[in-house]
HTML snippet that shows the backbone in 3Dmol.js (N, CA, C, O; Angstrom):
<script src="https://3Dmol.org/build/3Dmol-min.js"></script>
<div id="view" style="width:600px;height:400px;position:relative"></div>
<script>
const pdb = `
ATOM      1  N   UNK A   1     -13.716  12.471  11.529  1.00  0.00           N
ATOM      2  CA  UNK A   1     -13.582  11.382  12.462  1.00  0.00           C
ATOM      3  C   UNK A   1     -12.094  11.133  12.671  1.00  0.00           C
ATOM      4  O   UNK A   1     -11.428  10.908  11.660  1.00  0.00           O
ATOM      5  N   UNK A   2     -11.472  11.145  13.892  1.00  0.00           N
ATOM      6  CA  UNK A   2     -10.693  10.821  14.071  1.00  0.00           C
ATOM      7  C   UNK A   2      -9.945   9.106  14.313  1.00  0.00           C
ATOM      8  O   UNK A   2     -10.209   8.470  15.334  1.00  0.00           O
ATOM      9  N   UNK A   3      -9.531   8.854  13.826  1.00  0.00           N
ATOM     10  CA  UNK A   3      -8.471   7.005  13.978  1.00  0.00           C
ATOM     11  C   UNK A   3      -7.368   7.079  13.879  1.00  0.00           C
ATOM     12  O   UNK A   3      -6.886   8.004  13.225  1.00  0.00           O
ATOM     13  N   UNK A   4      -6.545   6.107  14.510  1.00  0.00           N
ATOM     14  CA  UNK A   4      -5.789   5.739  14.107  1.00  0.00           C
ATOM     15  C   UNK A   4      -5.057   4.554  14.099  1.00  0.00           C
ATOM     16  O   UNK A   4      -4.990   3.910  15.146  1.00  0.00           O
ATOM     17  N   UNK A   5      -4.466   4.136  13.039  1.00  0.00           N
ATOM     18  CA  UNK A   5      -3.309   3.475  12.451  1.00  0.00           C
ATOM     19  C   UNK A   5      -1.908   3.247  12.943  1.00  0.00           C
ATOM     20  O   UNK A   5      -1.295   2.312  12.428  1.00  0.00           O
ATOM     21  N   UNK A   6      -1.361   3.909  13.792  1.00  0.00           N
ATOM     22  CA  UNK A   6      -0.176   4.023  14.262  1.00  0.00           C
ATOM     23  C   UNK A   6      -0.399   4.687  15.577  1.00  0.00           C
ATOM     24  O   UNK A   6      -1.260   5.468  15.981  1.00  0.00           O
ATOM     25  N   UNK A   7       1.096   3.894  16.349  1.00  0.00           N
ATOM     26  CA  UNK A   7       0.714   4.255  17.614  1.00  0.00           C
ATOM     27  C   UNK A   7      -0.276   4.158  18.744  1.00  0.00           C
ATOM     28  O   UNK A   7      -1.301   3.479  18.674  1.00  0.00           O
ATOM     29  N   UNK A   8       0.095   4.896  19.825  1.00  0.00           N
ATOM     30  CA  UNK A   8      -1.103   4.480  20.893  1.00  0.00           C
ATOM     31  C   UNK A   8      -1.474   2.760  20.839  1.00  0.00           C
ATOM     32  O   UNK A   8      -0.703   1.905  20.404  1.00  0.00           O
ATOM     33  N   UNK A   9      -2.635   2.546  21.309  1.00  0.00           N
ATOM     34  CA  UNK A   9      -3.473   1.399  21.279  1.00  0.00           C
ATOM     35  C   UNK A   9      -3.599   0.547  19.998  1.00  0.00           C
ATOM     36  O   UNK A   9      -4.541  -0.239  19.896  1.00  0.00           O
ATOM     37  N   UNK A  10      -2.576   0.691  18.905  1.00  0.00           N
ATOM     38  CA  UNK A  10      -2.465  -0.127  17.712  1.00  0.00           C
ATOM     39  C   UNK A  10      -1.346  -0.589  17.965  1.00  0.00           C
ATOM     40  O   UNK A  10      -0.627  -0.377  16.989  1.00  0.00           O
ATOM     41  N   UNK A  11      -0.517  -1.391  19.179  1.00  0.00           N
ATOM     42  CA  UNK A  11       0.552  -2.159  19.155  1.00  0.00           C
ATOM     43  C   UNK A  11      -0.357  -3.307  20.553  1.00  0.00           C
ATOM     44  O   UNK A  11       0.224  -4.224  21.134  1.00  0.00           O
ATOM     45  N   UNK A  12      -1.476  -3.004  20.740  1.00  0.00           N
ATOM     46  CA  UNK A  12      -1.877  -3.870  21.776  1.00  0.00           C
ATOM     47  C   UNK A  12      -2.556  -5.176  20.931  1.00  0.00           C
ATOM     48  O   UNK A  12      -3.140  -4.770  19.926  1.00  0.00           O
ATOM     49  N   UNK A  13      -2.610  -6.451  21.079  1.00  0.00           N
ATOM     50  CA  UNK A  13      -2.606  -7.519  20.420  1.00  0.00           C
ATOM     51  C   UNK A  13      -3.953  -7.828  19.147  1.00  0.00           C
ATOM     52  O   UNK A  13      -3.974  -8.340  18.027  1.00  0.00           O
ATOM     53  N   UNK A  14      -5.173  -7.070  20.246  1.00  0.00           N
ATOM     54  CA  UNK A  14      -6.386  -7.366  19.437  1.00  0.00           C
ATOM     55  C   UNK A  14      -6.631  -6.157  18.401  1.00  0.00           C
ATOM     56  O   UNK A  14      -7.382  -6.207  17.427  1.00  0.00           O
ATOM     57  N   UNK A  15      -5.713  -4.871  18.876  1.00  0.00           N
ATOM     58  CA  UNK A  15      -5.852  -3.886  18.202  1.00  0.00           C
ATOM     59  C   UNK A  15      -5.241  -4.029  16.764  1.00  0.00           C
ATOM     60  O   UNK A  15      -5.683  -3.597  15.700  1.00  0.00           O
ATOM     61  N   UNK A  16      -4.111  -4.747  17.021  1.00  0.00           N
ATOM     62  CA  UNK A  16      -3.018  -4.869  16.016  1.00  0.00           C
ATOM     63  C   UNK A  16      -3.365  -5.492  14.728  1.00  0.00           C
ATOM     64  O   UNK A  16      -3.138  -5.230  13.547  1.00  0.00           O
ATOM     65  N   UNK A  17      -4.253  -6.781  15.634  1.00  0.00           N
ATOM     66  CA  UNK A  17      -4.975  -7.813  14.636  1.00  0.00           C
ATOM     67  C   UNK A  17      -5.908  -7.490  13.348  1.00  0.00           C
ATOM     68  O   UNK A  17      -5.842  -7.678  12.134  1.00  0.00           O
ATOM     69  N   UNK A  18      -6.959  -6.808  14.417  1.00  0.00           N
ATOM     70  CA  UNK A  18      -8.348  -6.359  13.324  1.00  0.00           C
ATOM     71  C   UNK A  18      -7.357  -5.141  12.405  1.00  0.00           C
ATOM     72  O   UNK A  18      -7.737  -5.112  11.235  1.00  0.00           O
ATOM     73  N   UNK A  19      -6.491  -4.408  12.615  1.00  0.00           N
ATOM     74  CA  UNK A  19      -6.471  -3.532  11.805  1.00  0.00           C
ATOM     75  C   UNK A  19      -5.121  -4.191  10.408  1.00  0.00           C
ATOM     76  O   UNK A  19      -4.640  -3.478   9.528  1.00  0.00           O
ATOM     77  N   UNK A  20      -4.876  -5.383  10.587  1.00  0.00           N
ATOM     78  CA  UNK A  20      -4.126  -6.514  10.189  1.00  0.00           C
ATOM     79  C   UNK A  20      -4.964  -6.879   9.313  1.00  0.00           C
ATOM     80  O   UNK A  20      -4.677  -7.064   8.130  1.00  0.00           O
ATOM     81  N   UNK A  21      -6.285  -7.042   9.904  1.00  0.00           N
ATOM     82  CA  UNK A  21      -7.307  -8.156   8.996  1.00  0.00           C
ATOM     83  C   UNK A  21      -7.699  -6.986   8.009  1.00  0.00           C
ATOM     84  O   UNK A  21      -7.642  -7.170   6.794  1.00  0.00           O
ATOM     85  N   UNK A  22      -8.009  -6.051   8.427  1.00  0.00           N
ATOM     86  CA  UNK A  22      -8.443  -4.542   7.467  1.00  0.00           C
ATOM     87  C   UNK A  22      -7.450  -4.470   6.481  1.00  0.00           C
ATOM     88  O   UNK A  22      -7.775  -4.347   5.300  1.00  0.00           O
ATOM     89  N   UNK A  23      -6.209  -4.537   6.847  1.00  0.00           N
ATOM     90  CA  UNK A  23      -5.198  -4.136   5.815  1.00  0.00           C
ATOM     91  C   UNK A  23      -4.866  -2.705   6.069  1.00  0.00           C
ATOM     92  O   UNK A  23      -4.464  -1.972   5.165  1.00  0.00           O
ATOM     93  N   UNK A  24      -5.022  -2.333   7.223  1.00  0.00           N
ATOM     94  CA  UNK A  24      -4.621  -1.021   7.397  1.00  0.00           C
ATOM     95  C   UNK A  24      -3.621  -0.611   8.779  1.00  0.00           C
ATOM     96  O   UNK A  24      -3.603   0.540   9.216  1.00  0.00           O
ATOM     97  N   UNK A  25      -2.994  -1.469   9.245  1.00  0.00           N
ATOM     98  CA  UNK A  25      -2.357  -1.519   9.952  1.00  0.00           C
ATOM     99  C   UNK A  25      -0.806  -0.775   9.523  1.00  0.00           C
ATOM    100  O   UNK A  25      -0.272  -1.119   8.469  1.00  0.00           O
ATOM    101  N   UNK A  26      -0.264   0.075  10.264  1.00  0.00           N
ATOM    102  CA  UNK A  26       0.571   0.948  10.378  1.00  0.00           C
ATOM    103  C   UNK A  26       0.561   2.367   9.158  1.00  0.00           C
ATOM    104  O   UNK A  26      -0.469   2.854   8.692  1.00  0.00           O
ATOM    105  N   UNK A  27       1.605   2.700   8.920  1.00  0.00           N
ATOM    106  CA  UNK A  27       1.581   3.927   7.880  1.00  0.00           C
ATOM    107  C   UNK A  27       2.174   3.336   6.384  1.00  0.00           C
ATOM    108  O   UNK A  27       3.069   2.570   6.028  1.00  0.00           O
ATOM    109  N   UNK A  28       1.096   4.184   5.722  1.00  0.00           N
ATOM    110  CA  UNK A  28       1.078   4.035   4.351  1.00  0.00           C
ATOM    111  C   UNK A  28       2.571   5.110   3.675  1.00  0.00           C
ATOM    112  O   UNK A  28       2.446   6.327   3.809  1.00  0.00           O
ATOM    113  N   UNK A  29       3.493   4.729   3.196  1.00  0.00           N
ATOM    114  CA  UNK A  29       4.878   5.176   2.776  1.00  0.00           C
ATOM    115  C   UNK A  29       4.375   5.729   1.403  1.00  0.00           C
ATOM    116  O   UNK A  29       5.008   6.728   1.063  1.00  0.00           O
ATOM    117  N   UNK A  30       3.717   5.466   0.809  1.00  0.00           N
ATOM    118  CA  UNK A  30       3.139   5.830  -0.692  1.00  0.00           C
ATOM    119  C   UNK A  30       2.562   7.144  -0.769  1.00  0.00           C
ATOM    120  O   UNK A  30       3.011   8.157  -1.307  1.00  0.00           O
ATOM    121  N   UNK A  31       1.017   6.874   0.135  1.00  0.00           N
ATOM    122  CA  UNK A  31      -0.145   7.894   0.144  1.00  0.00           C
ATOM    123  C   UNK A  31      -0.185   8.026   2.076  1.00  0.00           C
ATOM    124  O   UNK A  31      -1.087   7.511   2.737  1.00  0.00           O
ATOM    125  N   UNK A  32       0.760   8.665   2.577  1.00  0.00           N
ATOM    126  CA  UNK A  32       0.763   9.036   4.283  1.00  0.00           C
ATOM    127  C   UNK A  32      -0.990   9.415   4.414  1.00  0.00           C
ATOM    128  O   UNK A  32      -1.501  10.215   3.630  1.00  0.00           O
ATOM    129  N   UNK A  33      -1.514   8.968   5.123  1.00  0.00           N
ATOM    130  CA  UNK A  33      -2.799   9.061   5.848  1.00  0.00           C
ATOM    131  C   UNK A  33      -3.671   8.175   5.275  1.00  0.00           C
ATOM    132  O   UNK A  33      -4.694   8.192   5.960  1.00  0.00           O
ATOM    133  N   UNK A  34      -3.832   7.041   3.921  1.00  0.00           N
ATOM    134  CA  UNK A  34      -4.657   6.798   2.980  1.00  0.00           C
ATOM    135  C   UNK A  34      -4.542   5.614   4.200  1.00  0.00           C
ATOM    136  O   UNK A  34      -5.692   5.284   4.489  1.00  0.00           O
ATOM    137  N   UNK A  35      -3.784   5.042   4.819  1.00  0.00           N
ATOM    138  CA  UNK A  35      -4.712   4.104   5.392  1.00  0.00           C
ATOM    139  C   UNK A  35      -5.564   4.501   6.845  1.00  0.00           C
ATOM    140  O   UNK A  35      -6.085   3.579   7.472  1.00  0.00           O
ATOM    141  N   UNK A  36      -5.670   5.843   7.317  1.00  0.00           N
ATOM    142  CA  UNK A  36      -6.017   6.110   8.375  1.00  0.00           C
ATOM    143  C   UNK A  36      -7.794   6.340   7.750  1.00  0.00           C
ATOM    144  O   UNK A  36      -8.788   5.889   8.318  1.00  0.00           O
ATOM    145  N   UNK A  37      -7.789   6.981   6.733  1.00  0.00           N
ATOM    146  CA  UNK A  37      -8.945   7.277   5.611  1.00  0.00           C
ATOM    147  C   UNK A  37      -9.563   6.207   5.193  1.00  0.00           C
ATOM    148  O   UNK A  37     -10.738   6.343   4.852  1.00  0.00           O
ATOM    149  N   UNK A  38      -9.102   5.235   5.134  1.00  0.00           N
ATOM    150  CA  UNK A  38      -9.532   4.107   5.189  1.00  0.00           C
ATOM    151  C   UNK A  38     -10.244   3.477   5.966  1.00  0.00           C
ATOM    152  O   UNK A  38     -11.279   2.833   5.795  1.00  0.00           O
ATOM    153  N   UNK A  39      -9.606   3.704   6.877  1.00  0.00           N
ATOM    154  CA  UNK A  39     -10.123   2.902   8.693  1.00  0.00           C
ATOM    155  C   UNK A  39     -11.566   4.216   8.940  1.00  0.00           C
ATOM    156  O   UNK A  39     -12.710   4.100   9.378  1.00  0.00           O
ATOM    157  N   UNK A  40     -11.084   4.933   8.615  1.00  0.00           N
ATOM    158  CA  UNK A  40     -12.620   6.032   8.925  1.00  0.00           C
ATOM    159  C   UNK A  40     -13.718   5.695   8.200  1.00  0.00           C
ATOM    160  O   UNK A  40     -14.828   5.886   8.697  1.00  0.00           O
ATOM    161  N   UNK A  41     -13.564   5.049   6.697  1.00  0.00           N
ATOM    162  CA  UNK A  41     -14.648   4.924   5.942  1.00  0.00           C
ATOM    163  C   UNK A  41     -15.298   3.484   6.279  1.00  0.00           C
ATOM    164  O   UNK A  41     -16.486   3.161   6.285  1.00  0.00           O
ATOM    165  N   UNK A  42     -14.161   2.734   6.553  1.00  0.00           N
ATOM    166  CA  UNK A  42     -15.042   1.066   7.459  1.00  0.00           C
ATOM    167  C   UNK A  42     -15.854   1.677   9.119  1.00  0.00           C
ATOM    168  O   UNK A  42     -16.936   1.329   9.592  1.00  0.00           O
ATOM    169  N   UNK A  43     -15.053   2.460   9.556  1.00  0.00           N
ATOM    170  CA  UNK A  43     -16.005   2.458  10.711  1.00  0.00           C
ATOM    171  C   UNK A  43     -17.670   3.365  10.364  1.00  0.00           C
ATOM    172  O   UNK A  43     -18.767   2.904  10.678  1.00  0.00           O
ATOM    173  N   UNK A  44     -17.492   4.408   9.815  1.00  0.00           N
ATOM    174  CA  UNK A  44     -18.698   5.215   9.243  1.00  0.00           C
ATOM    175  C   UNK A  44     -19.283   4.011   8.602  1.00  0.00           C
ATOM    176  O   UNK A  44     -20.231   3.614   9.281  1.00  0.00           O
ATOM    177  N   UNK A  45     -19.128   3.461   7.810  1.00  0.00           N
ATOM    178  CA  UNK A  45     -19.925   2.386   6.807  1.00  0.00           C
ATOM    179  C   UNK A  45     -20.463   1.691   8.245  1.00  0.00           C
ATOM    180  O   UNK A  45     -21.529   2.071   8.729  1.00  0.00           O
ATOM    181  N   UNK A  46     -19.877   0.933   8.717  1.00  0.00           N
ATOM    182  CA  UNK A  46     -20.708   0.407   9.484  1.00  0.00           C
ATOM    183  C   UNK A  46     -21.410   1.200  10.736  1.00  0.00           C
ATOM    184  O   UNK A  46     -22.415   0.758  11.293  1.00  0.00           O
ATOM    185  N   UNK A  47     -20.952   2.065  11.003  1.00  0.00           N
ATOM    186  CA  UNK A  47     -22.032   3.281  11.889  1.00  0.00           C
ATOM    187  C   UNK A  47     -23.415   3.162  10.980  1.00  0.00           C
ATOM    188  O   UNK A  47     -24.488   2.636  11.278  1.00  0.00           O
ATOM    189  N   UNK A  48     -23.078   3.721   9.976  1.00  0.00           N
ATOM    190  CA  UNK A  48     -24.460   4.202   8.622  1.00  0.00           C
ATOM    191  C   UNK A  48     -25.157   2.520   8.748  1.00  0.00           C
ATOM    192  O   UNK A  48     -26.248   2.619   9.310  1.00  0.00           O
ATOM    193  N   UNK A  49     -24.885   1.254   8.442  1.00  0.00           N
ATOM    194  CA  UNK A  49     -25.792   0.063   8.796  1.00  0.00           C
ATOM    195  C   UNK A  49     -26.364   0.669  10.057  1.00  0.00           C
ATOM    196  O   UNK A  49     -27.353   1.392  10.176  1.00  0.00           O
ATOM    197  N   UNK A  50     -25.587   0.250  10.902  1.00  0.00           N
ATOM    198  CA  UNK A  50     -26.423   0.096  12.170  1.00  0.00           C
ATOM    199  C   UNK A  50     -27.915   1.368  12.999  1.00  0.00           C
ATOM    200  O   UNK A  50     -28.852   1.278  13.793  1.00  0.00           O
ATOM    201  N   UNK A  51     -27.197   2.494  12.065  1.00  0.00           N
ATOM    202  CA  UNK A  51     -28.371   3.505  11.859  1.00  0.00           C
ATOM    203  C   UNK A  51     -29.564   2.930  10.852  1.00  0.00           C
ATOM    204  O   UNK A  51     -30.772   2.794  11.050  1.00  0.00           O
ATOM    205  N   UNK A  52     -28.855   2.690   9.859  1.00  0.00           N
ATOM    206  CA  UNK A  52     -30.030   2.225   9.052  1.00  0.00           C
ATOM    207  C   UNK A  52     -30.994   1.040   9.689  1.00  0.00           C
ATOM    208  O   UNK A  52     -32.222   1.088   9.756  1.00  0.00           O
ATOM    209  N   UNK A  53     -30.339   0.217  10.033  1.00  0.00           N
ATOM    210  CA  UNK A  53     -31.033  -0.776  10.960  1.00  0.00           C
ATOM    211  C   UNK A  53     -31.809  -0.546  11.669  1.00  0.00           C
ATOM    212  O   UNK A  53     -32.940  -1.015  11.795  1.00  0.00           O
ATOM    213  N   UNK A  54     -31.095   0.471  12.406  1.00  0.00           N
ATOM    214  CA  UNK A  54     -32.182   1.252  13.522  1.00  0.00           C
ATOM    215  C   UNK A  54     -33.768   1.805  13.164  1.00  0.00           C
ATOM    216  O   UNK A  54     -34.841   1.614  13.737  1.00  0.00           O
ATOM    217  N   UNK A  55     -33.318   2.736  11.695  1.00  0.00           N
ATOM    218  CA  UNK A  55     -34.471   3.311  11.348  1.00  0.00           C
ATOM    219  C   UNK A  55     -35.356   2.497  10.720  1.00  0.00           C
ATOM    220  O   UNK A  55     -36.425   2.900  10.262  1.00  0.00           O
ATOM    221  N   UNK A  56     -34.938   1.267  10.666  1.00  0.00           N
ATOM    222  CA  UNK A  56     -35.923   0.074   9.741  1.00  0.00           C
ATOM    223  C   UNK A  56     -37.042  -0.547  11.284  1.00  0.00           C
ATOM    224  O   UNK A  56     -38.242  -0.821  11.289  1.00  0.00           O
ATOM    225  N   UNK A  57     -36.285  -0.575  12.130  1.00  0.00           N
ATOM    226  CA  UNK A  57     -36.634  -1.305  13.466  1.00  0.00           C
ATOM    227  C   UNK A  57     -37.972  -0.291  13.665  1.00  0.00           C
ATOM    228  O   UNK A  57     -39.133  -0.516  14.006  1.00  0.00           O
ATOM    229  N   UNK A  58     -37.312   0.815  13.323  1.00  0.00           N
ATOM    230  CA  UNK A  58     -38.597   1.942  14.209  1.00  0.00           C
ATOM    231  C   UNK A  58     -39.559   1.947  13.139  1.00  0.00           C
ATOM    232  O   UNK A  58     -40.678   1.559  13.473  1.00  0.00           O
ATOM    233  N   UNK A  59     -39.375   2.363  11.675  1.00  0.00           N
ATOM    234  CA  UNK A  59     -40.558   1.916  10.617  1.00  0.00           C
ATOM    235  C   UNK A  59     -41.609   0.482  11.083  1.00  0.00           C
ATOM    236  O   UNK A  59     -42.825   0.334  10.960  1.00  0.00           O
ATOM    237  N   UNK A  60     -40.738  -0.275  11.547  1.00  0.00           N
ATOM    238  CA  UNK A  60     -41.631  -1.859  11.235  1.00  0.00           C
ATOM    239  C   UNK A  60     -42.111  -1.777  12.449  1.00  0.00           C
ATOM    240  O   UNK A  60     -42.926  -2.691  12.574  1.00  0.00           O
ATOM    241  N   UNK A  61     -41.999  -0.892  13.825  1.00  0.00           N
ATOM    242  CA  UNK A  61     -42.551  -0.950  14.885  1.00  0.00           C
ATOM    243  C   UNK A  61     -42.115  -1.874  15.659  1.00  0.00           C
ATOM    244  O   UNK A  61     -42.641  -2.137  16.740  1.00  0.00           O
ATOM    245  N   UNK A  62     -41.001  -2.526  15.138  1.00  0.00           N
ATOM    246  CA  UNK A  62     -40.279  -3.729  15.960  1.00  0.00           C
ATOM    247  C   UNK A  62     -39.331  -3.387  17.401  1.00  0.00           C
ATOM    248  O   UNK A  62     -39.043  -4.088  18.371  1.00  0.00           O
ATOM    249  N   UNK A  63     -38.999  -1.936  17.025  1.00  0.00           N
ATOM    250  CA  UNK A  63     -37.889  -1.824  18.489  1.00  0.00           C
ATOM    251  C   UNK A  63     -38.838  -1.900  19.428  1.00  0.00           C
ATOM    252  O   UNK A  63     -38.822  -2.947  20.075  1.00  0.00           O
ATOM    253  N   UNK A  64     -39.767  -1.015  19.739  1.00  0.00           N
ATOM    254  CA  UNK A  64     -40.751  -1.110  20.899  1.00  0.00           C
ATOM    255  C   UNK A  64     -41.034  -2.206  21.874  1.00  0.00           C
ATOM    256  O   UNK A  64     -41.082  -2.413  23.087  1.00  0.00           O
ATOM    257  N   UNK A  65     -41.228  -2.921  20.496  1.00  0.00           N
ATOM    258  CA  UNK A  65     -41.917  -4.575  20.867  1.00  0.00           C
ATOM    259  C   UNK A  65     -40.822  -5.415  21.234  1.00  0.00           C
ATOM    260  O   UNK A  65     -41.105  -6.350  21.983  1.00  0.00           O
ATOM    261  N   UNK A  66     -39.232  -5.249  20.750  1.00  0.00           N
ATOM    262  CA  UNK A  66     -37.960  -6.086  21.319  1.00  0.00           C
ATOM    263  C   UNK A  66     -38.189  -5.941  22.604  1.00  0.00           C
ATOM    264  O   UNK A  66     -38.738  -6.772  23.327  1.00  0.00           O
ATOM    265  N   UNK A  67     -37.497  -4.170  23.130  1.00  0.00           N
ATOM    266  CA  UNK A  67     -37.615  -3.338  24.203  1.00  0.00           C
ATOM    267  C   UNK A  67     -38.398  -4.089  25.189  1.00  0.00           C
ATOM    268  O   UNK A  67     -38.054  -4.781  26.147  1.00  0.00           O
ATOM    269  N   UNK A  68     -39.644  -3.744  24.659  1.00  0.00           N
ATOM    270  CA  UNK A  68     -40.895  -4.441  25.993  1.00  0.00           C
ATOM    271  C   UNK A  68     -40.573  -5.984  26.402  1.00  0.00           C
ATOM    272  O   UNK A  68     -40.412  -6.437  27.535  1.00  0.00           O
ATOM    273  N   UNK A  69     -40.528  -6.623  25.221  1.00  0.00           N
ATOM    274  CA  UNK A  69     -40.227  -8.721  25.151  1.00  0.00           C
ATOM    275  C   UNK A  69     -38.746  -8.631  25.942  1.00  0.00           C
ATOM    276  O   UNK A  69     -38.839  -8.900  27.140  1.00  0.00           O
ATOM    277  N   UNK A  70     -37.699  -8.373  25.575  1.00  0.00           N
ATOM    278  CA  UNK A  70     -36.452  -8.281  26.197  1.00  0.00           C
ATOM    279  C   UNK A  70     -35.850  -7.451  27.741  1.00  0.00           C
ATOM    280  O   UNK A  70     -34.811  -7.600  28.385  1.00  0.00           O
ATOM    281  N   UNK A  71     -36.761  -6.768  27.884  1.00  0.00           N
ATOM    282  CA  UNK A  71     -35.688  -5.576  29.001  1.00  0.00           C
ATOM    283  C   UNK A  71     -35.487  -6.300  30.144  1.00  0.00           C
ATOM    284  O   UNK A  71     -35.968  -7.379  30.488  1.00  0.00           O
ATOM    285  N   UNK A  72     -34.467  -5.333  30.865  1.00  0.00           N
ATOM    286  CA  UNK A  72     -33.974  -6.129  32.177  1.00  0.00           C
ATOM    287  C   UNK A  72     -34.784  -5.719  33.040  1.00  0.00           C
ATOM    288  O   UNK A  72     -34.332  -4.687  33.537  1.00  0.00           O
ATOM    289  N   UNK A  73     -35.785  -6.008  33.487  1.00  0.00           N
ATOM    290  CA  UNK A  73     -36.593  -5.426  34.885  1.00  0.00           C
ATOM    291  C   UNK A  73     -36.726  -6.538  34.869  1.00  0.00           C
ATOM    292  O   UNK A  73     -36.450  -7.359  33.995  1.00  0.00           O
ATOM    293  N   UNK A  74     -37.436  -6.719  36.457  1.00  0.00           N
ATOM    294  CA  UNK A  74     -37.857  -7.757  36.764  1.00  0.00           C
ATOM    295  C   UNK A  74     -39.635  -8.203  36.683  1.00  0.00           C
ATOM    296  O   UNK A  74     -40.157  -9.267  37.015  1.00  0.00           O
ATOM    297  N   UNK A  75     -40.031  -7.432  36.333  1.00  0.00           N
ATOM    298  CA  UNK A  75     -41.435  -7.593  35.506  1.00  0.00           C
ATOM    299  C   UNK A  75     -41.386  -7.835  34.542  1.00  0.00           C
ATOM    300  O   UNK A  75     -40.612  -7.397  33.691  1.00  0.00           O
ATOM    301  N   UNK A  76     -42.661  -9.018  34.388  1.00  0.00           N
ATOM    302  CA  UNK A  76     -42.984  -9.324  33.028  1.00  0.00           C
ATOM    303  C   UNK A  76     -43.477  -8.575  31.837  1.00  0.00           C
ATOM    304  O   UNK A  76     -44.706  -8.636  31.794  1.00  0.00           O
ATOM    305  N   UNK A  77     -42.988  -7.926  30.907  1.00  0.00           N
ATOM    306  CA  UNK A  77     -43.418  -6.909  29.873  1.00  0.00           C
ATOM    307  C   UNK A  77     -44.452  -7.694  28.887  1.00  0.00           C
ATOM    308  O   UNK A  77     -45.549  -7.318  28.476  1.00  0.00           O
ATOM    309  N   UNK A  78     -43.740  -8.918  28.640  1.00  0.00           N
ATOM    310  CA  UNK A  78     -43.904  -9.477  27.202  1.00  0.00           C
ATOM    311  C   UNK A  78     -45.805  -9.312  27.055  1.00  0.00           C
ATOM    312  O   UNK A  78     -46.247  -9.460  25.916  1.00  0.00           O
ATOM    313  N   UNK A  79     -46.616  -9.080  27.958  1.00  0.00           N
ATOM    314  CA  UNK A  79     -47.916  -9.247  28.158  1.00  0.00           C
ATOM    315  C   UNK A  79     -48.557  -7.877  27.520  1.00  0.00           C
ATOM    316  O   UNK A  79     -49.467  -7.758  26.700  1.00  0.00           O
ATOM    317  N   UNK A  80     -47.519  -6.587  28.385  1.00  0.00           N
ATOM    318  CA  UNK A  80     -48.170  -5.480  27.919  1.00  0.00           C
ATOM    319  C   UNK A  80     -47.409  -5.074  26.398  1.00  0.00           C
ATOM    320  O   UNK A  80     -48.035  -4.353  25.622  1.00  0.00           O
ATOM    321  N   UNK A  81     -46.101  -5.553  26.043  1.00  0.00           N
ATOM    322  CA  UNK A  81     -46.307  -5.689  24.208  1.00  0.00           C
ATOM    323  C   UNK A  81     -47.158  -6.036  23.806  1.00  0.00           C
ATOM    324  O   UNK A  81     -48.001  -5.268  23.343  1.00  0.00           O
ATOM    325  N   UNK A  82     -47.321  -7.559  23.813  1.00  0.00           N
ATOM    326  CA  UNK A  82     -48.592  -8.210  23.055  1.00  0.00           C
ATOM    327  C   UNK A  82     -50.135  -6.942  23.070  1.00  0.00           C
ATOM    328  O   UNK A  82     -50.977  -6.899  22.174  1.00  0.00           O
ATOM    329  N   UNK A  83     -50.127  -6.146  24.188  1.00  0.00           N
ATOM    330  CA  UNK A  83     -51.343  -5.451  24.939  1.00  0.00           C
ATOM    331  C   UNK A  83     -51.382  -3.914  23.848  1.00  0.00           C
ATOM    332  O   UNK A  83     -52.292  -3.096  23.716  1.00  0.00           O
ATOM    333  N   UNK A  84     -49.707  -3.976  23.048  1.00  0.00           N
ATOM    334  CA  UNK A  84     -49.640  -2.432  22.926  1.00  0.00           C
ATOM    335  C   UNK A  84     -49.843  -2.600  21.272  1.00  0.00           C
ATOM    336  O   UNK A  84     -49.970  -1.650  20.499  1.00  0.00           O
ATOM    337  N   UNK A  85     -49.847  -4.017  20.896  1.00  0.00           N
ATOM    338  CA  UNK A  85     -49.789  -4.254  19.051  1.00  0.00           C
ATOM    339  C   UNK A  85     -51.013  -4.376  18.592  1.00  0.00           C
ATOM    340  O   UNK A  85     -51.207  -4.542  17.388  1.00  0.00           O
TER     341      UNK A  85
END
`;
const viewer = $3Dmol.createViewer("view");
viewer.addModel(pdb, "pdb");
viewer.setStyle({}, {cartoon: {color: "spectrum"}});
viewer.zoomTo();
viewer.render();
</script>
């Protein structure tokens, strides 16, 4: 996975911030790349939740039923969920 820590789009304000709040903002003088390795393992960690999440949604049969209750059409779904459980 590629990130980064320096440069580019890490001097723009909100960029600067979150990677501020991380503690990984600019280059590491000690261990060069350990904070870029860093920033890869917070974003994967939270990739891996939101997969996991995912695959919990589809076990419990719940995405379907969001999907149908929520989508943007202009028909009413919520009838044929209730119709499909």
């Amino acid at each position: 996975m590629q990130v980064g820590t320096v440069g580019g789009g890490t001097q723009l304000a909100s960029q600067s911030a979150c990677l501020d709040l991380l503690g990984v903002k600019g280059a590491n003088r000690e261990s060069p790349g350990s904070n870029a390795r860093l920033l890869a393992t917070v974003v994967a960690g939270g990739v891996l939740a939101g997969e996991l999440s995912l695959l919990s949604a589809l076990a419990a049969g719940q995405l379907v039923k969001s999907h149908m209750k929520y989508n943007r059409s202009s028909r009413d779904m919520s009838k044929a969920a209730s119709l499909s459980s």
